[in-house]
N, C-alpha and C positions, 0 to 999 in steps of 0.2 A: 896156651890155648889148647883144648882140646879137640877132637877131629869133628862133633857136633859146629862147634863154633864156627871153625876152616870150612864147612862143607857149605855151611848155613850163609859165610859171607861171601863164597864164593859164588851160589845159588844166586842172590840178591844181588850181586854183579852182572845176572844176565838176565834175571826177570825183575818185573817190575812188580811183583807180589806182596802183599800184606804179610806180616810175621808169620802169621796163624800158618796161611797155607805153605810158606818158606819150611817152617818150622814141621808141619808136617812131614814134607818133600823130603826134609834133611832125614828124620825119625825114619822115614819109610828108606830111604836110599842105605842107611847104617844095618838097617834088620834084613834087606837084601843081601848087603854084605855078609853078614853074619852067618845065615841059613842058606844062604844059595840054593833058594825055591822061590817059589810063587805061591808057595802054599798060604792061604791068607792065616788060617790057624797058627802055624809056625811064624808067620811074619809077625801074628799082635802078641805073643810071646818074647818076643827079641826086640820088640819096640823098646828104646829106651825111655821109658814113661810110669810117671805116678797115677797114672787110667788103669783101673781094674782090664785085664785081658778082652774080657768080655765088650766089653767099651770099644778099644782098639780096635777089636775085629768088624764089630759095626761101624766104624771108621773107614776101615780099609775097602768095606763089602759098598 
C-alpha cells in the first residue's frame, strides 16, 4: 500500500466523508508534506494528481 492509501483509510476512520472530499484531504495533506508551506501555488504543484496545476489551485483557493 502506498502512503496515499494508509492516509486516505486512516482519514475515513475518523470522518465520516465521501471519497471525493477524503480524497482530497489525503492529496492536500501529502503536498503539505512535501513543500512545507501554505503556499497555495506550490501546494497545486505537489498535488499528486492527473488535474492540470491550474485546476488544483482553484481547488485549493
Amino acid at each position: 500500500m502506498n502512503e496515499i492509501t494508509l492516509i486516505h483509510q486512516t482519514l475515513h476512520q475518523h470522518f465520516g466523508w465521501h471519497g471525493a472530499r477524503l480524497r482530497f484531504l489525503t492529496l492536500f495533506l501529502i503536498a503539505l508534506f512535501r513543500v512545507r508551506t501554505v503556499n497555495l501555488s506550490a501546494l497545486s504543484i505537489a498535488m499528486p494528481s492527473n488535474a492540470q496545476a491550474d485546476s488544483r489551485y482553484k481547488r485549493l483557493q
